[in-house]
N, C-alpha and C positions, 0 to 999 in steps of 0.2 A: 434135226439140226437147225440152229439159228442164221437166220438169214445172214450173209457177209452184209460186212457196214464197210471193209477194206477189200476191193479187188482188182490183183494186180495182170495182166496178162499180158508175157511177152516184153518185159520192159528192158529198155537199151538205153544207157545212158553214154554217148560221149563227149569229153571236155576236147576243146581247140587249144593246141600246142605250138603256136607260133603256126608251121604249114602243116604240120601233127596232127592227128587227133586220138586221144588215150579213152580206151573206153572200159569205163568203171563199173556198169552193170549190164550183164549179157543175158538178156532174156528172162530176167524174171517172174515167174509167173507165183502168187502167192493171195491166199482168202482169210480173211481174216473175220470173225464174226462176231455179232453184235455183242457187248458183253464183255469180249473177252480179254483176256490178261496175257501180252505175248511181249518176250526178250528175242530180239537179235543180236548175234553175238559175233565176235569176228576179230580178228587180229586189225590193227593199225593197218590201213589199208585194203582194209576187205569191199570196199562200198559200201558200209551201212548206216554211215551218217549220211549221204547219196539219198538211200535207199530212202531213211526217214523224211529227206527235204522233202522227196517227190509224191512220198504220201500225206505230209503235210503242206501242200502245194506253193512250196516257197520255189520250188523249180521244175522246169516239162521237161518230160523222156524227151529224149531222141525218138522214139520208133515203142511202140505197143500202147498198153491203155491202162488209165488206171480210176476206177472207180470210186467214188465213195455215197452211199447211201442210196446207190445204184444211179447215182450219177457219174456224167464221163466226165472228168476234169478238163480236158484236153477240149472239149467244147465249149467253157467256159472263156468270156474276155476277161481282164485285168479287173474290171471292177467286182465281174461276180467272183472270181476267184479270190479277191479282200473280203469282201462281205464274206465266204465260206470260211476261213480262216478266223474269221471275228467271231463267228458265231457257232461253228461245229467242232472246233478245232482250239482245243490248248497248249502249249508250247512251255515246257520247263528245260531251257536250258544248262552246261554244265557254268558257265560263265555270270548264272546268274538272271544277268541283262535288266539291273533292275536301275531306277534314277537315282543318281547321289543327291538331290536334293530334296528329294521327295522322301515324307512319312512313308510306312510301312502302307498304312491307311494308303495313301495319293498314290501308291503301287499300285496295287490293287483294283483301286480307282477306276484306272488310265484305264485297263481293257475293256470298262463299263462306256467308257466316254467314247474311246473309239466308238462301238457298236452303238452309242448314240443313245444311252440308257438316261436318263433321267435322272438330274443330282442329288435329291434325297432318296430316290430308291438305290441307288448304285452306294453310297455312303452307306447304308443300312447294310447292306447286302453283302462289301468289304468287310465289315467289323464283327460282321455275323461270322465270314468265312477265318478270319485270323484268329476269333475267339473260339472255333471249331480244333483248329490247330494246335491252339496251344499256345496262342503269339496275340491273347486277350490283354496285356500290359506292354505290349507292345506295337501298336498302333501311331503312337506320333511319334518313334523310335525311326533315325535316319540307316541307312543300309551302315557306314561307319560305325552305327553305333550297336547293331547286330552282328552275333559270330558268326561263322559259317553257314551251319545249319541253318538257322534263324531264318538267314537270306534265303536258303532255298525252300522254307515253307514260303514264307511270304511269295515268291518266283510261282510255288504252286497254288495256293492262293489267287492268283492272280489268271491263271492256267485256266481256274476252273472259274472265275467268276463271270462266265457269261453261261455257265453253263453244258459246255461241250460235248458231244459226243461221243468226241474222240480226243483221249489226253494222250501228247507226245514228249517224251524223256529223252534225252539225248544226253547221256553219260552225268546222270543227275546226281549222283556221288565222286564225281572225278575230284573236287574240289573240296571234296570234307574227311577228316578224320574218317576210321573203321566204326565208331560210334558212332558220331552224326551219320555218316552214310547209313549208319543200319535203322537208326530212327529215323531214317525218311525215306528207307524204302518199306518199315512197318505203317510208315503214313500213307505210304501209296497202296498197299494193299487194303487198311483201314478203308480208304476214301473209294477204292473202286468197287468193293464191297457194299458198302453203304450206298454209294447212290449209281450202281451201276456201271459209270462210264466206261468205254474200250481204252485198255489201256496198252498204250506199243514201248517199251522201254530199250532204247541203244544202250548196250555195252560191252566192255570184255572183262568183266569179271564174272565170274561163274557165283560167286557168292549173291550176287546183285541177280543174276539171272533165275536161280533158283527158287525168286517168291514169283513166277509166271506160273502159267497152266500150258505152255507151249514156248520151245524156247528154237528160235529157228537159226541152225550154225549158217554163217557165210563167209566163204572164203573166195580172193580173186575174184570178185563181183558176179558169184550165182550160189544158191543155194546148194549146199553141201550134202545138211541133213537137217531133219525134223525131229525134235524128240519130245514128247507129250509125257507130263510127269504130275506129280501131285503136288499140288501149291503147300510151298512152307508155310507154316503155323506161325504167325506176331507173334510176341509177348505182351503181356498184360499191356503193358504203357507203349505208348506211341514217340509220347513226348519228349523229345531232346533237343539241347542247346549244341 
């Protein structure tokens, strides 16, 4: 078996309710290994956009630990826990989150500059990954001036251009047509194949869930069920608007 690159053990997450406190993930414990291709899945309210912050260390459990690269997150300060997100860690949101004023290119860009990449190699590197996508005539193209789809290669794109580890999807189809959703989750299967990355994908469609190798159900913030299935087959083309 491959070494875990995600280990969860024990995890509690509670939000403060005024004198309240609601708690969204109870104990979960979950391994996730180098490589691998995995959906969580869950009804509106399940915890699993939660679940994703906390593996992508955008926020700390309450109570248990969580791992990555067989580091503790949870020992990390503020600055190592940026720098780990800059550089092991890609982020495709369902919103997009991309600049209105910025090229497709200057998208892309920005994850290089954060991590403090160097402006002709990080420029190189942008044009390389858009024209990998599909999105080669589309480089000094404003987000305005791309469809749906469009915006979330670019969003991935940008995911992967420092290189990561570990790519995180968070409801990466919410926002596009049956078509575009399905050409960019053929794209996310293309690209984790190709160069390896772990890939964690949030959602509640089962259709979206079905291109993993392990699709993990949550329901009321703990793991339900596990089900290990055979990764669905792309079509020829990847590419869609």
């Amino acid at each position: 078996m491959k070494k875990p690159l995600v280990e969860l053990n024990a995890v509690v997450k509670d939000y403060a309710l005024g004198e309240q406190e609601l708690r969204v993930l109870h104990g979960v414990t979950l391994s996730i290994a180098r490589g691998e291709f995995v959906s969580i899945m869950g009804a509106s309210g399940s915890g699993k956009s939660t679940l994703l912050h906390l593996i992508g260390c955008l926020d700390r459990p309450t109570s248990g630990s969580i791992a990555i690269n067989g580091v503790k997150v949870s020992n990390l300060d503020s600055d190592e826990l940026a720098e780990l997100r800059a550089n092991k860690i890609g982020f495709v949101f369902q919103a997009f989150n991309l600049l209105p004023t910025f090229t497709a290119l200057q998208n892309v860009e920005l994850a290089m500059t954060i991590a403090e990449k160097d402006k002709k190699s990080r420029h190189a590197c942008a044009a390389r990954l858009l024209e990998q996508i599909g999105l080669g005539e589309r480089l000094d193209h404003k987000p305005n001036e791309l469809s749906g789809g469009e915006k979330q290669r670019v969003a991935v794109a940008r995911a992967l251009a420092n290189e990561p580890q570990l790519l995180l999807l968070d409801e990466p189809t919410g926002n596009l047509d049956s078509q575009a959703g399905e050409g960019m989750m053929q794209l996310v299967r293309k690209l984790w194949l190709e160069k390896g990355v772990t890939v964690i994908v949030i959602t509640h469609e089962r259709s979206v869930a079905e291109y993993a190798q392990r699709i993990i159900h949550l329901k009321d913030g703990a793991i339900e069920a596990i089900e290990n299935k055979k990764v669905k087959m792309a079509k020829r083309s990847v590419v869609s608007k």
